[in-house]
Structures are given as structure tokens and as C-alpha cells.
MDTraj code that builds the backbone (N, CA, C; nanometers):
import mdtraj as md
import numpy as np

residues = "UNK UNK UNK UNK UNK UNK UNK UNK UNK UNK UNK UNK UNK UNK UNK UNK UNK UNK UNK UNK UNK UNK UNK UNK UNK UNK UNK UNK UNK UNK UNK UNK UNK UNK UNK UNK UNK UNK UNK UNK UNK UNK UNK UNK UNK UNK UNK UNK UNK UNK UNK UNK UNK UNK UNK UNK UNK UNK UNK UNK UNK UNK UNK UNK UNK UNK".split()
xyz = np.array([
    [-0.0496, -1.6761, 2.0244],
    [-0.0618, -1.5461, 1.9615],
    [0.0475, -1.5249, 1.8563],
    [0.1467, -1.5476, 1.9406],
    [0.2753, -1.5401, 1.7695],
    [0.2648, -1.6328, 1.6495],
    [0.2296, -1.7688, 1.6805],
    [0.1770, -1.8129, 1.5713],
    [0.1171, -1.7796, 1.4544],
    [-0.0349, -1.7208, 1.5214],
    [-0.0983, -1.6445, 1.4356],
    [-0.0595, -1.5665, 1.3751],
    [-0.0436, -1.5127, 1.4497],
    [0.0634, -1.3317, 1.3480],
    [0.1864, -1.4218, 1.2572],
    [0.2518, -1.5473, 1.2890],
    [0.3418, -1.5327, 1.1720],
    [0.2797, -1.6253, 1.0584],
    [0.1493, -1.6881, 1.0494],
    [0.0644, -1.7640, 0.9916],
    [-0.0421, -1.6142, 0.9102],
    [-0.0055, -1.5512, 0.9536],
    [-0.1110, -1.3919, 0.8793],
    [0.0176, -1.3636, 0.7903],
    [0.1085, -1.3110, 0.8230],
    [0.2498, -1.3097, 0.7517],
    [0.2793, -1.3507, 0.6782],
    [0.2698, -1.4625, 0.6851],
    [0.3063, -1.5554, 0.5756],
    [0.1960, -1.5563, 0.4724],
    [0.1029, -1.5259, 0.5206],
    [-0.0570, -1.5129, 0.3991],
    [-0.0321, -1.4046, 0.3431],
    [-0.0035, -1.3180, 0.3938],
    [0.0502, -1.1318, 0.3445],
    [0.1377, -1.1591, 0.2543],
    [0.2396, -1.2355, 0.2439],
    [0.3952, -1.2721, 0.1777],
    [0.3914, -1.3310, 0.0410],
    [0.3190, -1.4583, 0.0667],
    [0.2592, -1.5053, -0.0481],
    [0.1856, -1.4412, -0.1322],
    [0.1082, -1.3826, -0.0965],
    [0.0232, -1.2883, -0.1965],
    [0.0557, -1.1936, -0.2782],
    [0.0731, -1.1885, -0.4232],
    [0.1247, -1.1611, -0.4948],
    [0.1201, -1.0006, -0.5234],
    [-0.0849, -0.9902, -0.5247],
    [-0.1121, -0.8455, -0.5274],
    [-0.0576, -0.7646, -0.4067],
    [-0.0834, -0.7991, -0.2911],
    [-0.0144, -0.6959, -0.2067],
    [0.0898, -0.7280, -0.2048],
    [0.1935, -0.7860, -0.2249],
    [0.3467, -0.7627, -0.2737],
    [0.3779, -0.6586, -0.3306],
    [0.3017, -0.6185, -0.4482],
    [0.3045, -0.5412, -0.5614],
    [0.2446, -0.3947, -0.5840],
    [0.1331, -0.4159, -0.4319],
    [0.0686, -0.3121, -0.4151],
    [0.1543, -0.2472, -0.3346],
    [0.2221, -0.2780, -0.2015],
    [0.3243, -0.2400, -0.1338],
    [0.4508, -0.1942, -0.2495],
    [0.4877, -0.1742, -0.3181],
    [0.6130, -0.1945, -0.4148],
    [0.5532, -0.0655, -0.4950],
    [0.4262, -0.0642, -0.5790],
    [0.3841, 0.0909, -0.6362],
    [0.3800, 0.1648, -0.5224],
    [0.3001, 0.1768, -0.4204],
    [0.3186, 0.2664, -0.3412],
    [0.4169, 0.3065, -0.3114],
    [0.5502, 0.2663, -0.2679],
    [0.6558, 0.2829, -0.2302],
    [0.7707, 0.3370, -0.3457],
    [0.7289, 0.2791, -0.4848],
    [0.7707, 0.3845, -0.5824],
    [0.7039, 0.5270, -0.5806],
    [0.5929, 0.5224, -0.5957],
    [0.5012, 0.6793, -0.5891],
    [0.5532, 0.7335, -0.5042],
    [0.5523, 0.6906, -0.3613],
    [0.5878, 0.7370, -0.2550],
    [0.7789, 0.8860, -0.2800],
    [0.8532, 0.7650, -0.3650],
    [0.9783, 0.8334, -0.3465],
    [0.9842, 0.8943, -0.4487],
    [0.9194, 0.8616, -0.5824],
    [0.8978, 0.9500, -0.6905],
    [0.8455, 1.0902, -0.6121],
    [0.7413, 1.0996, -0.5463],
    [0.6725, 1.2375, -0.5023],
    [0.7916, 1.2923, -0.4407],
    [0.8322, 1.2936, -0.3532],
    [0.9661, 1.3394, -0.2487],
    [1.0587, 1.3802, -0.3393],
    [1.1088, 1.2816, -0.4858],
    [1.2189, 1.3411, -0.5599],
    [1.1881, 1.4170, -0.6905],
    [1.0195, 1.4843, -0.7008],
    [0.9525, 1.5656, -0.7783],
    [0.9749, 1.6850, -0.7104],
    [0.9411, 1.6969, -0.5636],
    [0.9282, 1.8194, -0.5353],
    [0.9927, 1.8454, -0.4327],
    [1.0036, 1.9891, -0.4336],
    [1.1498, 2.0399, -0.3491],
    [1.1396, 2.0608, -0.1947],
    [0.9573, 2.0621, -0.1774],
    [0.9043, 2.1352, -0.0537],
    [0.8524, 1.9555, 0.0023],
    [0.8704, 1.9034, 0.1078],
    [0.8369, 1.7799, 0.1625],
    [0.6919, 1.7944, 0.1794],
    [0.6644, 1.9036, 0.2323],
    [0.5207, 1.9256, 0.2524],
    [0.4321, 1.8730, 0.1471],
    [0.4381, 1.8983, 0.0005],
    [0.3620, 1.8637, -0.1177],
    [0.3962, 1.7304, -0.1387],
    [0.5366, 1.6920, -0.1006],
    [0.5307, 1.5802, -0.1313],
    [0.4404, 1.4921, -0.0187],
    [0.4233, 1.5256, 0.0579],
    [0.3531, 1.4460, 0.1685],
    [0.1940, 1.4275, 0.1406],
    [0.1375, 1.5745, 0.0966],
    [0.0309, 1.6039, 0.0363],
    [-0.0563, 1.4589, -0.1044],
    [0.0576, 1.4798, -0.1532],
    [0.0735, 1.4152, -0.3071],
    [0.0619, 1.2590, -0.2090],
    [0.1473, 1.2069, -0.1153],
    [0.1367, 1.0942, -0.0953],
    [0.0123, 1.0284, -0.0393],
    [-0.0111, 1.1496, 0.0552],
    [-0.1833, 1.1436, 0.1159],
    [-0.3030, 1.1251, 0.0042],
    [-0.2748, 1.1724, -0.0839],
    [-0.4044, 1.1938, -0.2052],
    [-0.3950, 1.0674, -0.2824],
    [-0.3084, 1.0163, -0.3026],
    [-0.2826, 0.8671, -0.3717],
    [-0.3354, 0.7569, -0.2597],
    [-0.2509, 0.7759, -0.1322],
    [-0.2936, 0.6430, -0.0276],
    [-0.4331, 0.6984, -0.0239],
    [-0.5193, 0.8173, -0.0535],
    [-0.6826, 0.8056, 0.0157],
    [-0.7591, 0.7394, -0.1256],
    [-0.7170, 0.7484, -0.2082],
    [-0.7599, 0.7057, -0.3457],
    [-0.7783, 0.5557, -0.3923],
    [-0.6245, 0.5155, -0.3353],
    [-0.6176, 0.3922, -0.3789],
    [-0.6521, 0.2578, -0.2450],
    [-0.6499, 0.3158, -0.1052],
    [-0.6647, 0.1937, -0.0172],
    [-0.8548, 0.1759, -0.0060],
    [-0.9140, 0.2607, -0.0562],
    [-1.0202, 0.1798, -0.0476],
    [-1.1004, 0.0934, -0.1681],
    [-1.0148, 0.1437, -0.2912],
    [-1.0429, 0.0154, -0.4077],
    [-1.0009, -0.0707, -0.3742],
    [-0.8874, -0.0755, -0.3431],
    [-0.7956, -0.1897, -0.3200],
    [-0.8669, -0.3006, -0.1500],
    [-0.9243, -0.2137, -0.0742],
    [-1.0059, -0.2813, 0.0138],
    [-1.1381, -0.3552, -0.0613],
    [-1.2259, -0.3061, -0.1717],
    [-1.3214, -0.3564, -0.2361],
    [-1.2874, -0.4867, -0.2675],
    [-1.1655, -0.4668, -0.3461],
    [-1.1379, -0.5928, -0.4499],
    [-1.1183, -0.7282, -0.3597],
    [-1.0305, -0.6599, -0.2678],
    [-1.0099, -0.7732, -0.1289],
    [-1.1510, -0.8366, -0.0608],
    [-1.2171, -0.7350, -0.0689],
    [-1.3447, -0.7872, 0.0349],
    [-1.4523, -0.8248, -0.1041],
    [-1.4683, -0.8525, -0.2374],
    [-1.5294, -0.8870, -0.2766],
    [-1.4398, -1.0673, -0.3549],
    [-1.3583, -1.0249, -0.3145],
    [-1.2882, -1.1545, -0.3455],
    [-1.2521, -1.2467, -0.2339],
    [-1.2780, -1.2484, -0.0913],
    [-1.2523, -1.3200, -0.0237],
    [-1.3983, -1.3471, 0.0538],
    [-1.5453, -1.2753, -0.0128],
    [-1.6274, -1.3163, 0.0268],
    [-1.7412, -1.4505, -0.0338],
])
top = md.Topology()
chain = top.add_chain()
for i, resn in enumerate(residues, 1):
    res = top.add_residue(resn, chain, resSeq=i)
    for name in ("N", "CA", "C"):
        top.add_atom(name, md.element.get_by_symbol(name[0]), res)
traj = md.Trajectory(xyz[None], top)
């Protein structure tokens, strides 16, 4: 079982787009928080981006690895 998981890991690692996809999000992410004063909106703002963008980003994956 650990194998696997560090053989998935390592497939996750290598991969360039989700490197990169992890890395915008995580800019957006702290950009929103250091836009606005109330956490709440910023949380809002972060929710509306992750519902937007994880299921293109699931397409591209599942039309490219099929």
C-alpha cells in the first residue's frame, strides 16, 4: 500500500501542470485574504474560483489520459 501511494506521488510531482495548478491556486488563494479585510469574502472568493476551475481542470485530465 505505501508503495503505491509513493509511486502516485511521484506521478503528481512530476507533472508539470498540476505543479502549477497547485502554485495559481495558492497565489489566488493569498491574494484573496490580502484583498479583503473580512476573511469571510475572502473565503467566499476562494470557493468561487476552486468551483470554477476544478472541474475544467478535471476535463482536460480525463480527456487526456483517456
Amino acid at each position: 500500500m505505501n508503495r503505491i501511494i509513493k509511486i502516485i506521488l511521484l506521478d503528481i510531482l512530476k507533472n508539470k501542470i498540476i505543479v502549477s495548478y497547485a502554485l495559481i491556486l495558492a497565489l489566488l488563494s493569498w491574494g484573496s485574504f490580502m484583498l479583503e479585510n473580512n476573511t469571510a469574502k475572502g473565503l467566499l472568493t476562494i470557493l468561487n474560483v476552486i468551483l470554477l476551475t476544478v472541474p475544467l481542470v478535471s476535463i482536460l485530465f480525463s480527456t487526456i489520459y483517456i
